[in-house]
OpenMM code with the backbone's topology and positions (N, CA, C; nanometers):
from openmm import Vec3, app, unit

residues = "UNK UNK UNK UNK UNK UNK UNK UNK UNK UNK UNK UNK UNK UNK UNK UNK UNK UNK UNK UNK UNK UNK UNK UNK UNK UNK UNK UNK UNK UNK UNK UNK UNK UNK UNK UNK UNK UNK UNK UNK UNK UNK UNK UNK UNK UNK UNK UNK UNK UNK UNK UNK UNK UNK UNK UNK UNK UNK UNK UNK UNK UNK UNK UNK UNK UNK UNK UNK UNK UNK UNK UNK UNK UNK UNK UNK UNK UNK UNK UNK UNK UNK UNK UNK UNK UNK UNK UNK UNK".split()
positions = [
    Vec3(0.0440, -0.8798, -0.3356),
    Vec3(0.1666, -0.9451, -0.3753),
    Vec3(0.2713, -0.8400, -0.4117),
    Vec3(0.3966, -0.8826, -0.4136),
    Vec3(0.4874, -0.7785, -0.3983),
    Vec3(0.5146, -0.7474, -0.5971),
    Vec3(0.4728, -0.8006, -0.6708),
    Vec3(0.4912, -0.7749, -0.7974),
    Vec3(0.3770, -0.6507, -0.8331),
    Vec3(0.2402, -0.6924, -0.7348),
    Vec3(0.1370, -0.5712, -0.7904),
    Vec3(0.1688, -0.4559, -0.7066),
    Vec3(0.2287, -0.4422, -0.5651),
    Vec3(0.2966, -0.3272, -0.5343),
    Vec3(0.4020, -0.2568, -0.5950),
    Vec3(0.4494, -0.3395, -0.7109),
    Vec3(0.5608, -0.2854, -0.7498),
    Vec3(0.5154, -0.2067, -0.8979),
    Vec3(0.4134, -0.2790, -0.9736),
    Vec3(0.3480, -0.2160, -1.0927),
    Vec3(0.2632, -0.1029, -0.9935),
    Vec3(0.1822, -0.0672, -0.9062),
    Vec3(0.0978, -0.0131, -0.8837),
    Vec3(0.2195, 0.1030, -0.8321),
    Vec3(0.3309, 0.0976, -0.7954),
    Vec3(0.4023, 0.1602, -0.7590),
    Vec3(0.4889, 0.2637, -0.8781),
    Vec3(0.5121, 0.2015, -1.0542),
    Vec3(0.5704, 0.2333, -1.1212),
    Vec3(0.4303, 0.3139, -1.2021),
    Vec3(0.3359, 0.2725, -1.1992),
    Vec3(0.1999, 0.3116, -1.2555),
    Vec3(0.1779, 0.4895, -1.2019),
    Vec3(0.2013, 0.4783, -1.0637),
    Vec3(0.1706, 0.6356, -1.0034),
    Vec3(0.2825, 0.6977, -1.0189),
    Vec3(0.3827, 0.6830, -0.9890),
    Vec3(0.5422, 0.7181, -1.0546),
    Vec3(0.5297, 0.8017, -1.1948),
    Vec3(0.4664, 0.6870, -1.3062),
    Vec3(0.4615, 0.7442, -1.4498),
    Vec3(0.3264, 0.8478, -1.4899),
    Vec3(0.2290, 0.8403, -1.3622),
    Vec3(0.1367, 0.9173, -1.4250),
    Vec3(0.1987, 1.0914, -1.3170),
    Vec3(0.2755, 1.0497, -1.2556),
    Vec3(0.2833, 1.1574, -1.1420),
    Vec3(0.3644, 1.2776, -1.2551),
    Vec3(0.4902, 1.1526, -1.3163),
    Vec3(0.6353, 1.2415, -1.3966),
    Vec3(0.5293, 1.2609, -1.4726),
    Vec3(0.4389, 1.2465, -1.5558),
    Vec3(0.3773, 1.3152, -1.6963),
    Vec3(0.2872, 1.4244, -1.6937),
    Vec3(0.2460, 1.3642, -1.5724),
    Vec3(0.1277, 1.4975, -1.5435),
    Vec3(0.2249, 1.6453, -1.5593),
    Vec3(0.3155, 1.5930, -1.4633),
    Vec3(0.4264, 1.7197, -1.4156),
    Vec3(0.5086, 1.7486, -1.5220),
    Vec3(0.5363, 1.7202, -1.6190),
    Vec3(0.6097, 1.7451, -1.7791),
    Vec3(0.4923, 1.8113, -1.8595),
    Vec3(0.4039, 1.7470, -1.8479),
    Vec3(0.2641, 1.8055, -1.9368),
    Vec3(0.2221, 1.9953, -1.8715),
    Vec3(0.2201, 1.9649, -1.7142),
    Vec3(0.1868, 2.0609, -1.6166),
    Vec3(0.2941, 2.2055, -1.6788),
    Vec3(0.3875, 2.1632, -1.6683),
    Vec3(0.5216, 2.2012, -1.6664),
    Vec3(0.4939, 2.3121, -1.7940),
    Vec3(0.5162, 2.2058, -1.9178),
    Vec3(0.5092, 2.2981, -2.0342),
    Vec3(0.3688, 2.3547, -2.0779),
    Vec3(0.2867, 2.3182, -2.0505),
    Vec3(0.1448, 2.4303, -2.0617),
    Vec3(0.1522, 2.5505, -1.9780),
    Vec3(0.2089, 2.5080, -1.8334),
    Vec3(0.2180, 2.6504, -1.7410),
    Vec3(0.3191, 2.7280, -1.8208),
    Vec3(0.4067, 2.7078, -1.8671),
    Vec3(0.4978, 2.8028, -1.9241),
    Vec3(0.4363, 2.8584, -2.0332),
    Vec3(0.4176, 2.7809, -2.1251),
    Vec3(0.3628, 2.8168, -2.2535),
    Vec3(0.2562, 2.9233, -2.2210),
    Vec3(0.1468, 2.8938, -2.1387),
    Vec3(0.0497, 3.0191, -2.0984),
    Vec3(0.0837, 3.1063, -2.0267),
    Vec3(0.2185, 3.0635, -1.9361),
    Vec3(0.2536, 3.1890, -1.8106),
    Vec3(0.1508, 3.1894, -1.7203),
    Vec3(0.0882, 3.0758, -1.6897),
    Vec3(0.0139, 3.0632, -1.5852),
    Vec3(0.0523, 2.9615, -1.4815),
    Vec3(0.1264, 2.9448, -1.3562),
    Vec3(0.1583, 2.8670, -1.2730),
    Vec3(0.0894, 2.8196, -1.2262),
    Vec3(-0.0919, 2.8439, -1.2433),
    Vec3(-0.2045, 2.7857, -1.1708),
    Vec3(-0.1968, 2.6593, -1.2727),
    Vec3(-0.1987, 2.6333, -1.3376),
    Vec3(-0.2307, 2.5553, -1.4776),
    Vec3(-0.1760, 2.4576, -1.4223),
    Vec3(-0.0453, 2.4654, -1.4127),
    Vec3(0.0591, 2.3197, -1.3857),
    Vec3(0.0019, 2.2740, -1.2706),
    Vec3(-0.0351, 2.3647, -1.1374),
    Vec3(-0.0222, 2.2897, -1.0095),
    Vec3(-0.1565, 2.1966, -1.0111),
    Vec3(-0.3189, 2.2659, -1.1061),
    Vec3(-0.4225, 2.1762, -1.1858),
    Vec3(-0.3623, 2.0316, -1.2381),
    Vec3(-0.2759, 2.0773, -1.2965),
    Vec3(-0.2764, 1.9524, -1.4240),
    Vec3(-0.1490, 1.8463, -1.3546),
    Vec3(-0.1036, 1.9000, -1.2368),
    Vec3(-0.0254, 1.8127, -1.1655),
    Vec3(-0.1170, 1.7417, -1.0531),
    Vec3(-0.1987, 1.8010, -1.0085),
    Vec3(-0.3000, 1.7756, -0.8683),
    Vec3(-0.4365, 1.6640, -0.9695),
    Vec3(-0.4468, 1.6968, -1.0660),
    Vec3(-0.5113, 1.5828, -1.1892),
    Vec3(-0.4512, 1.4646, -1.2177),
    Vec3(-0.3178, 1.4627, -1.2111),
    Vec3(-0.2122, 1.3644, -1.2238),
    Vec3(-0.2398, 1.2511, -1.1145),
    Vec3(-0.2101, 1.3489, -1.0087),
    Vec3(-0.2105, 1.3038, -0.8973),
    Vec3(-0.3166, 1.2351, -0.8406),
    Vec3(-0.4643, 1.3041, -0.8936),
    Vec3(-0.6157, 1.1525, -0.8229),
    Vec3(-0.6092, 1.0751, -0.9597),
    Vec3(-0.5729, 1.0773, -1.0709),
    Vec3(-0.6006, 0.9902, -1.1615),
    Vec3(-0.4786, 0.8875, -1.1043),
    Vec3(-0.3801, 0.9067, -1.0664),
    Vec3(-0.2789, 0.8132, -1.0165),
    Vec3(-0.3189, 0.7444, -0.8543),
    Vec3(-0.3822, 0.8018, -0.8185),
    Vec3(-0.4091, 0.7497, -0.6942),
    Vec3(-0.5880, 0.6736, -0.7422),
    Vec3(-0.6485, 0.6877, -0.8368),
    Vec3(-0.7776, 0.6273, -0.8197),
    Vec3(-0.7197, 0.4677, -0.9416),
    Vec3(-0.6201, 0.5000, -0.9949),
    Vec3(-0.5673, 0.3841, -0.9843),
    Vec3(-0.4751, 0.3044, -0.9523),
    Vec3(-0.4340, 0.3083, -0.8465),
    Vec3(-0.3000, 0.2444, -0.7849),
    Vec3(-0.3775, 0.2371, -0.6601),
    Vec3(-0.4989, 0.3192, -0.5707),
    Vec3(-0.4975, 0.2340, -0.4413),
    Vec3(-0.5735, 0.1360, -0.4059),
    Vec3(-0.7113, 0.1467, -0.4872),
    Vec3(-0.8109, 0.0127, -0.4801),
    Vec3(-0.7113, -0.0905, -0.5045),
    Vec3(-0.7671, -0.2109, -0.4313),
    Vec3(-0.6941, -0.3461, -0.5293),
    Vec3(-0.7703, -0.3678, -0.6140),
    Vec3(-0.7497, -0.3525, -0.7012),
    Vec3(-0.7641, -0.3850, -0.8817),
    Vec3(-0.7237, -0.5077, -0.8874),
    Vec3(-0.7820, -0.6326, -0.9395),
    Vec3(-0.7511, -0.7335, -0.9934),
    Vec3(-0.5773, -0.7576, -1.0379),
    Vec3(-0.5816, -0.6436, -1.1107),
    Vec3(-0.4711, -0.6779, -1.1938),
    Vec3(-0.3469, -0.6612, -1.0762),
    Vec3(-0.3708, -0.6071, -0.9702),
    Vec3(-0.2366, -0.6082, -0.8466),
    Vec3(-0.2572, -0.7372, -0.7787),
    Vec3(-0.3507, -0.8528, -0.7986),
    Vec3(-0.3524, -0.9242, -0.7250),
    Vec3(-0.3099, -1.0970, -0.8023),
    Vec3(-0.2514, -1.0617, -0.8756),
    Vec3(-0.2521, -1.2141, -0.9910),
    Vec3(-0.1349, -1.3134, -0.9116),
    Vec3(-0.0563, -1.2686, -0.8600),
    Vec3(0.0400, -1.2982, -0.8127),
    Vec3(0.0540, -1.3407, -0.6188),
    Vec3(-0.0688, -1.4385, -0.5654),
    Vec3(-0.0972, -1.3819, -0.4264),
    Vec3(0.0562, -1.5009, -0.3638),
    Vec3(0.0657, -1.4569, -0.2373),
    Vec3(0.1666, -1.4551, -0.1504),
    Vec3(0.1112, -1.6763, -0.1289),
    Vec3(0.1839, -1.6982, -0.1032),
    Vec3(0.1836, -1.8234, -0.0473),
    Vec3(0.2226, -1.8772, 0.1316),
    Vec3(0.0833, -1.8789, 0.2287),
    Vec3(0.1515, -1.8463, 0.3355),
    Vec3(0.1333, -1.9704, 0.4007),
    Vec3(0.2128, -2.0300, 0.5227),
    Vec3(0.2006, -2.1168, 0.5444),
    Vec3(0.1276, -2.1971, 0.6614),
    Vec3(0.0290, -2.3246, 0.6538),
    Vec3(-0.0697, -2.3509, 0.6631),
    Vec3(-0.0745, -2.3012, 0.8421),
    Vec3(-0.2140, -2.2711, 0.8676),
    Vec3(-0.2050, -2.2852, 1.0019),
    Vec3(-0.1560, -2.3895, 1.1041),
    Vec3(-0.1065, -2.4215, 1.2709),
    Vec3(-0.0476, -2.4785, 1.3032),
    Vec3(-0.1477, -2.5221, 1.4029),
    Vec3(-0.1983, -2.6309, 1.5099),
    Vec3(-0.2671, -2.6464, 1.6203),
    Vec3(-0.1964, -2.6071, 1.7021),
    Vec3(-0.2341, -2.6177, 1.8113),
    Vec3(-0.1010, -2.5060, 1.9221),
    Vec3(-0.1857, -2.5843, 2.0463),
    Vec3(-0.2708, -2.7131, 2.0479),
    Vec3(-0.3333, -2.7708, 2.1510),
    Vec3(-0.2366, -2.8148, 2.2406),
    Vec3(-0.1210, -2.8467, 2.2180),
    Vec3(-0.0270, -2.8822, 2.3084),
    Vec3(0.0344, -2.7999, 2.4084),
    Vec3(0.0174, -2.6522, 2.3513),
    Vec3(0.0557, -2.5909, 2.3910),
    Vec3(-0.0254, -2.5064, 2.5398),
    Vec3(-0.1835, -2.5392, 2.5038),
    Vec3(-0.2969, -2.5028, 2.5529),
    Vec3(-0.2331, -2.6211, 2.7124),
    Vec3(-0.2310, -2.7051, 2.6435),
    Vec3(-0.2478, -2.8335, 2.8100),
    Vec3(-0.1141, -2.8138, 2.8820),
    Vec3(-0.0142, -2.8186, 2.8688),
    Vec3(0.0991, -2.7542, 2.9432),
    Vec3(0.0685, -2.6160, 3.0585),
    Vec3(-0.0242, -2.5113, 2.9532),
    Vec3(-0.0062, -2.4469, 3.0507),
    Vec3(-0.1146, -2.4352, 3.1013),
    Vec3(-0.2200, -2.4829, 3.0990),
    Vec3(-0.3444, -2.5817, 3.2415),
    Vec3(-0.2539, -2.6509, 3.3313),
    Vec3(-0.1888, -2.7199, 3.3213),
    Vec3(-0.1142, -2.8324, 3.3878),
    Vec3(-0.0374, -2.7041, 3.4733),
    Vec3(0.0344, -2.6179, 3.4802),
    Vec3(0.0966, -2.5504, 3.5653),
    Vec3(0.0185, -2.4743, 3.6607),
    Vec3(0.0572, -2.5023, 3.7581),
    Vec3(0.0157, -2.4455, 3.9130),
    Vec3(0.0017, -2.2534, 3.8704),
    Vec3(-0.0703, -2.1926, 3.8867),
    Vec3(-0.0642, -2.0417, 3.9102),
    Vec3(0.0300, -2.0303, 4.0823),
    Vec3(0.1540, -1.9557, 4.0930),
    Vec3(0.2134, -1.9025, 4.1598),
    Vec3(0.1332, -1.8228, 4.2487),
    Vec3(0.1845, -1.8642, 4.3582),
    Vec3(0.1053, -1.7616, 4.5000),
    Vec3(0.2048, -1.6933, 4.5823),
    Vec3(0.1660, -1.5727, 4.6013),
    Vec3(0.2630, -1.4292, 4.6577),
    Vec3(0.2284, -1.4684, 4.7639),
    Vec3(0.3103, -1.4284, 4.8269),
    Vec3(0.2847, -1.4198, 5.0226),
    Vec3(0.2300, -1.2746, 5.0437),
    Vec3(0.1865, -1.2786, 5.1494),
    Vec3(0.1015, -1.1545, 5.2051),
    Vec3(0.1926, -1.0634, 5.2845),
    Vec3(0.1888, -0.9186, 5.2527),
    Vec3(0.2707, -0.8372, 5.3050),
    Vec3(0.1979, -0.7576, 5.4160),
] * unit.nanometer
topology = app.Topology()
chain = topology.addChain("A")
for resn in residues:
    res = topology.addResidue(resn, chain)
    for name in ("N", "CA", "C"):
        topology.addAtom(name, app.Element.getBySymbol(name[0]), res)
């Protein structure tokens, strides 16, 4: 549903910006640039191990689609038509 794409969407968003603020000021603080790209790439499967399964909670909201149609009418019309014949070259 388009409401749990949209939380599952703001969910990886907020863990992506924090990781990378968190990343950010520890790499500085230690002077280690390995640190951040860790603690950003950590961000990053904890945000993705929850935002891509469907989780219940993305699904509360399901789509309403509309009912299937018979299409038998459609089946006998085109039985009823002749198959076209090519002439021979």
């Amino acid at each position: 549903d388009y409401k749990g794409q949209k939380l599952a969407e703001q969910i990886f968003q907020g863990i992506i910006l924090v990781s990378a603020i968190i990343g950010f000021i520890y790499g500085y603080i230690t002077e280690q640039f390995g640190w951040t790209v860790y603690i950003v790439m950590a961000g990053f499967a904890v945000s993705c191990l929850l935002t891509l399964p469907p989780w219940p909670m993305y699904r509360r909201n399901p789509l309403k689609w509309l009912p299937v149609q018979e299409s038998g009418t459609e089946e006998k019309k085109a039985a009823e038509r002749k198959p076209k014949r090519y002439a021979k070259s």
